[in-house]
C-alpha positions as CSV (number, residue, x, y, z in Angstrom):
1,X,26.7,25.6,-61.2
2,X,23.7,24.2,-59.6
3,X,20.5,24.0,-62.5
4,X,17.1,25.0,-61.3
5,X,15.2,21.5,-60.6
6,X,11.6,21.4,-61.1
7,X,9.9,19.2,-58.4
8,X,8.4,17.1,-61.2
9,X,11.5,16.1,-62.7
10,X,12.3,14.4,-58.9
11,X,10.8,10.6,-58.3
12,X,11.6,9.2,-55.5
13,X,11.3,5.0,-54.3
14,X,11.5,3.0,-51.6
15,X,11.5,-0.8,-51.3
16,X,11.7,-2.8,-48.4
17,X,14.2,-6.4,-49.3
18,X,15.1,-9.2,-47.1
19,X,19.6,-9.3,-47.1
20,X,21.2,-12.6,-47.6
21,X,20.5,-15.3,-45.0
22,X,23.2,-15.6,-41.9
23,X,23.5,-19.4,-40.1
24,X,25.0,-19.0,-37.0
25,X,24.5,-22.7,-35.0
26,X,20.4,-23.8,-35.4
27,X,19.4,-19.6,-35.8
28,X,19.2,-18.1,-39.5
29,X,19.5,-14.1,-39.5
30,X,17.7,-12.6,-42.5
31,X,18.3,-8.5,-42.1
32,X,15.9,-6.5,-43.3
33,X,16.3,-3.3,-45.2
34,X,14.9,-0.3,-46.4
35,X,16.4,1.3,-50.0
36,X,15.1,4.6,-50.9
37,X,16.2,6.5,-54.3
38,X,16.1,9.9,-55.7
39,X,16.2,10.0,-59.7
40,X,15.8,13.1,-62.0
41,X,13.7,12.0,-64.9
42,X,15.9,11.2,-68.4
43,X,19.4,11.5,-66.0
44,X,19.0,8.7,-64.3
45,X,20.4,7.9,-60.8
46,X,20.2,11.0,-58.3
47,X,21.0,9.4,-54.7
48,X,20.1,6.5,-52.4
49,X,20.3,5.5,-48.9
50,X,20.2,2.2,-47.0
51,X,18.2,2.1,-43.3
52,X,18.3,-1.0,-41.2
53,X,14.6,-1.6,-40.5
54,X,14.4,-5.5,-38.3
55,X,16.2,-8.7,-38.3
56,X,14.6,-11.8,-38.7
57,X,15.5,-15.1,-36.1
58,X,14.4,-18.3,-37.7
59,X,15.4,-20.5,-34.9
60,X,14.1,-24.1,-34.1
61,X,11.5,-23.8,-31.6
62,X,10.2,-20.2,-33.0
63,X,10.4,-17.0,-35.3
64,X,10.4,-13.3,-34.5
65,X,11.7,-9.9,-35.5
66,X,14.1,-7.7,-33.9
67,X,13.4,-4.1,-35.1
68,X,16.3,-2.0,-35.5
69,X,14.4,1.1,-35.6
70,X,12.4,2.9,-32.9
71,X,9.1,1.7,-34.8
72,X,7.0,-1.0,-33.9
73,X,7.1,-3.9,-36.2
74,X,6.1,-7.7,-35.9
75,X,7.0,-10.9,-38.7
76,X,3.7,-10.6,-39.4
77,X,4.0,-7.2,-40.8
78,X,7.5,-7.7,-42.4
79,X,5.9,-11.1,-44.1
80,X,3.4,-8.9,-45.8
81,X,6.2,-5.9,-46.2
82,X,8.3,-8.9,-48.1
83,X,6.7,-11.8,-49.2
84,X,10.3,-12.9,-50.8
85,X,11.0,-13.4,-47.1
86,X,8.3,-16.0,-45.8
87,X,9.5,-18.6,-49.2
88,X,13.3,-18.0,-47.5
89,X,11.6,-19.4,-44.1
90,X,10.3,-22.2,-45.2
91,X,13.2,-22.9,-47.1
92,X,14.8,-23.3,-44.1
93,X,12.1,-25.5,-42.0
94,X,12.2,-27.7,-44.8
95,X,16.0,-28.2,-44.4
96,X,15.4,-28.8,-41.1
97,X,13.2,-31.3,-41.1
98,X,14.8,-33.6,-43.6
């Protein structure tokens, strides 16, 4: 049946990634996503979940964040969360103003 686990042999991680880019018209939709994972040291994968944290707008005029969550959270603090996300940004401002 079940094995005794030791609470050492349990590491857990969570990252916070920016989802593939959506255009819908002039907006760009980046999602934002929490992954969080449970391993047992030397057998490998344990468990994971996936939480919706904020979408990202990119639209011509401005950018913001829509949380997703019931916590506070600006694009300033999900540009520091995920720097991966500001480089998409300007990615997209640079498309824009060719």
């Amino acid at each position: 049946m079940f094995r005794e686990m030791k609470l050492r042999e349990v590491k857990t991680e969570t990252d916070t990634v920016v989802g593939e880019a959506l255009k819908i018209g002039d907006r760009t939709l980046y999602p934002v996503i929490r992954v969080s994972t449970i391993k047992r040291e030397g057998e490998g994968f344990f468990g994971a979940w996936v939480s919706p944290l904020a979408m990202v707008v990119v639209e011509p005029a401005q950018e913001y964040a829509i949380p997703l969550t019931d916590e506070t959270i600006t694009l300033e603090k999900l540009l520091e969360m995920v720097p991966s996300l500001k480089e998409e940004m300007k990615k997209v401002q640079r498309r824009r103003s060719l």
